[in-house]
C-alpha positions in Angstrom: 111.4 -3.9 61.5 111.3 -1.1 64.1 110.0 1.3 62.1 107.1 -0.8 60.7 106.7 -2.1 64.7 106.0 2.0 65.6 104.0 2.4 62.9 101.3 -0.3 63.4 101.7 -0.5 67.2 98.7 1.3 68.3 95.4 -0.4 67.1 93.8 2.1 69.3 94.6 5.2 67.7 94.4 4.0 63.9 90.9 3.2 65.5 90.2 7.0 67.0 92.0 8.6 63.6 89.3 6.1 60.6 86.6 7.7 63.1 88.1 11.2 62.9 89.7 11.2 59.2 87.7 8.5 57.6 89.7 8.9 54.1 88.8 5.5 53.0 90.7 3.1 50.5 88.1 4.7 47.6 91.1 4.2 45.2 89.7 4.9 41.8 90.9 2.7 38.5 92.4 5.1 36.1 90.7 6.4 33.0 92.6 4.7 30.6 91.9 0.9 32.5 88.6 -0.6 32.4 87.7 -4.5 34.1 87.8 -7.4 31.9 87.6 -10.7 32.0 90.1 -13.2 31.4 90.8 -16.6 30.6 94.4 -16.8 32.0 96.2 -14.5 34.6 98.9 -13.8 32.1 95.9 -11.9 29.9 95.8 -9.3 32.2 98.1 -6.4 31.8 96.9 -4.6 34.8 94.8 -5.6 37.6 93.2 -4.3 41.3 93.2 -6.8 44.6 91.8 -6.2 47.5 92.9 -8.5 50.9 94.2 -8.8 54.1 97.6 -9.1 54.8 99.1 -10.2 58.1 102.8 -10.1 59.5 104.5 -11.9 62.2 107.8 -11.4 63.6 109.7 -12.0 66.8 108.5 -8.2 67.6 105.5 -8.0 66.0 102.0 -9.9 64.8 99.7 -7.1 63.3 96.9 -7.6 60.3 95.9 -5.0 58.6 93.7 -4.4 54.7 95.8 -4.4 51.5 94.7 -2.6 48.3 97.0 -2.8 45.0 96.4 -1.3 41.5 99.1 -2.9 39.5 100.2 -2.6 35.6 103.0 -2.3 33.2 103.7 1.5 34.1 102.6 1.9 37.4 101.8 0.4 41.0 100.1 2.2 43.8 99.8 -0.5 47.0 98.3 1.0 49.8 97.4 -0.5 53.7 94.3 1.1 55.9 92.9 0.3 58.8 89.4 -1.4 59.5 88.0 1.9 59.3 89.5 2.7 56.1 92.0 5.1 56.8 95.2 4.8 54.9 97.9 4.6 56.7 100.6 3.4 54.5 100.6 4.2 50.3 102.9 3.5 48.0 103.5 4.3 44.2 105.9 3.9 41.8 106.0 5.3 38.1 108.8 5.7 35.3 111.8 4.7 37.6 110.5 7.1 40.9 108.7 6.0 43.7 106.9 7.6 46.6 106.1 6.5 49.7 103.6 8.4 52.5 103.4 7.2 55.7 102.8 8.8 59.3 102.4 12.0 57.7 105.6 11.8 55.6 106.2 11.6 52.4 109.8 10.0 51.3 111.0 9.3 47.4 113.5 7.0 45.8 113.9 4.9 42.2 113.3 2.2 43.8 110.0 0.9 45.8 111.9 -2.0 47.7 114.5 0.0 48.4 112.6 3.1 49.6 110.1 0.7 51.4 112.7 -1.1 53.3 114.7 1.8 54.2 111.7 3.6 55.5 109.5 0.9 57.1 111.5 -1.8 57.7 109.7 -3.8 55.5 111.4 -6.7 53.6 108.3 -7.7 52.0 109.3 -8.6 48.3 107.4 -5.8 46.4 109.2 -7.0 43.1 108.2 -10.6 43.1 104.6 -10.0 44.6 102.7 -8.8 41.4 103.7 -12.6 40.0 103.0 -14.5 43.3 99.8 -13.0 43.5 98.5 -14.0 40.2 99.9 -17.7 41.0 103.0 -17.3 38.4 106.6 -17.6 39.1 109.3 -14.8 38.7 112.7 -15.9 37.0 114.2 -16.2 40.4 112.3 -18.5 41.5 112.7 -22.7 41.7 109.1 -24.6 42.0 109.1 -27.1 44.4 106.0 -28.7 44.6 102.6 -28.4 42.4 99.2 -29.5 43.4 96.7 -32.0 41.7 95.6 -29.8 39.1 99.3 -29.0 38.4 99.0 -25.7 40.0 102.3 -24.3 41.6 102.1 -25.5 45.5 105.1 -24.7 46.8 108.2 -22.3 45.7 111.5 -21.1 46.8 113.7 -18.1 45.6 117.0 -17.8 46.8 118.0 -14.2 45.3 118.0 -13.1 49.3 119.4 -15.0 52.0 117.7 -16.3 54.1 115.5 -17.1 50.9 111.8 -16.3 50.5 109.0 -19.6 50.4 105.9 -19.1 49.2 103.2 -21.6 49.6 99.9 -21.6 47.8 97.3 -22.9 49.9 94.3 -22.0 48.4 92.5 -20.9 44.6 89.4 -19.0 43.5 88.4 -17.8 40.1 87.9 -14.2 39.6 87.6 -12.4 36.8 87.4 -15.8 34.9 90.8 -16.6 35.9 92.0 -18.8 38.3 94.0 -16.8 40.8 95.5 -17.8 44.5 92.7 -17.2 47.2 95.8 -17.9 50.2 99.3 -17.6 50.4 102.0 -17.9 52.9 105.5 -16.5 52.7 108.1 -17.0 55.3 111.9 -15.5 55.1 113.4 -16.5 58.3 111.3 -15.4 61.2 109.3 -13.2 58.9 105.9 -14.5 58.4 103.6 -12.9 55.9 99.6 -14.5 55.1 98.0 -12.7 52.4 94.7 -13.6 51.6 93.0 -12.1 48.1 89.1 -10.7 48.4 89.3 -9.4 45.3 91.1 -9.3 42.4 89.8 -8.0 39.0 91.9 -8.0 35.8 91.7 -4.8 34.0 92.8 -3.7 30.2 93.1 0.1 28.2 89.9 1.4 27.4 91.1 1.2 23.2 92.1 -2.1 23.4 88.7 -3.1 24.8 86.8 -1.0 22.5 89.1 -2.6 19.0 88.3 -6.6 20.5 84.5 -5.3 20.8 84.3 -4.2 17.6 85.8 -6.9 16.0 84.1 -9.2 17.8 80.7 -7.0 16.0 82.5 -7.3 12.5 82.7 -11.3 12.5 79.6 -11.8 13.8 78.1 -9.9 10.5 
């Protein structure tokens, strides 16, 4: 992860550049998406989190704010600083994804791929949208479920050393019950994400047809 270790190395500077460029994580939710609320995860076709994520490794232990718009078509994940200045974004869209960071921009048709080539990174960007709603991807063996029958504990072995994912904490937002905590660990990788925020979103249309049947039946 050298390229992730030069990256996030100075706090210092991402400090000096949020006061200088202060470009903010003022990600906006697309036209076509508006927020909703849910009774289950698996309702939402898109969604928005905000969090923290933190990484440790035998180089590096570095925290750092995590923003992800995610839905059928399209993913945008991007990292600032406490300031707000992005210093990592990526998208993906229709088979391409881009990547900006340090001033670069780099493309590929794959976001794992392009992230791990450029960054370092072996965060599992596939599997993530699932974990972080609480649901298992089909890779993935559940080892342990808490008291109200939650998942607890899970393991995927579809890369060696293989990725475990524990569940430590829940919240409701959005009227669904979503992880609050999380810990992954791949070898001597150690991720922690924690979830602020996370709001299920829906197309405008759709919202506007359930509203005005909803009208209809109550005639």
């Amino acid at each position: 992860m050298n390229n992730l270790r030069r990256i996030t190395k100075n706090t210092y500077l991402w400090v000096m550049l949020g006061t200088l460029l202060v470009s903010g994580c003022s990600t906006t939710i697309p036209d076509n998406l508006v927020p909703v609320s849910v009774n289950k995860v698996q309702q939402a076709g898109a969604w928005e989190m905000q969090g923290k994520l933190a990484v440790r490794t035998p180089q590096d232990k570095f925290s750092t704010n995590l923003y992800w718009l995610h839905s059928p078509t399209h993913d945008e994940l991007k990292l600032t600083t406490m300031l707000g200045t992005t210093v990592l974004s990526l998208q993906s869209r229709a088979g391409e994804a881009t990547l900006e960071v340090d001033g670069r921009t780099y493309t590929d048709s794959d976001p794992q791929r392009l992230l791990t080539r450029v960054s370092g990174w072996s965060i599992p960007i596939d599997s993530l949208p699932l974990w972080i709603t609480g649901q298992l991807t089909v890779g993935d063996k559940l080892m342990a479920k808490d008291a109200q029958g939650r998942p607890a504990k899970l393991v995927n072995s579809e890369q060696l050393p293989p990725w475990e994912v524990d569940f430590k904490s829940w919240q409701v937002q959005s009227g669904a019950e979503v992880p609050r905590l999380l810990n992954l660990r791949r070898g001597d990788v150690r991720l922690k994400l924690q979830l602020n925020q996370w709001q299920a979103l829906a197309p405008q249309d759709t919202t506007l047809i359930k509203l005005a049947s909803q009208t209809e039946n109550s005639l």
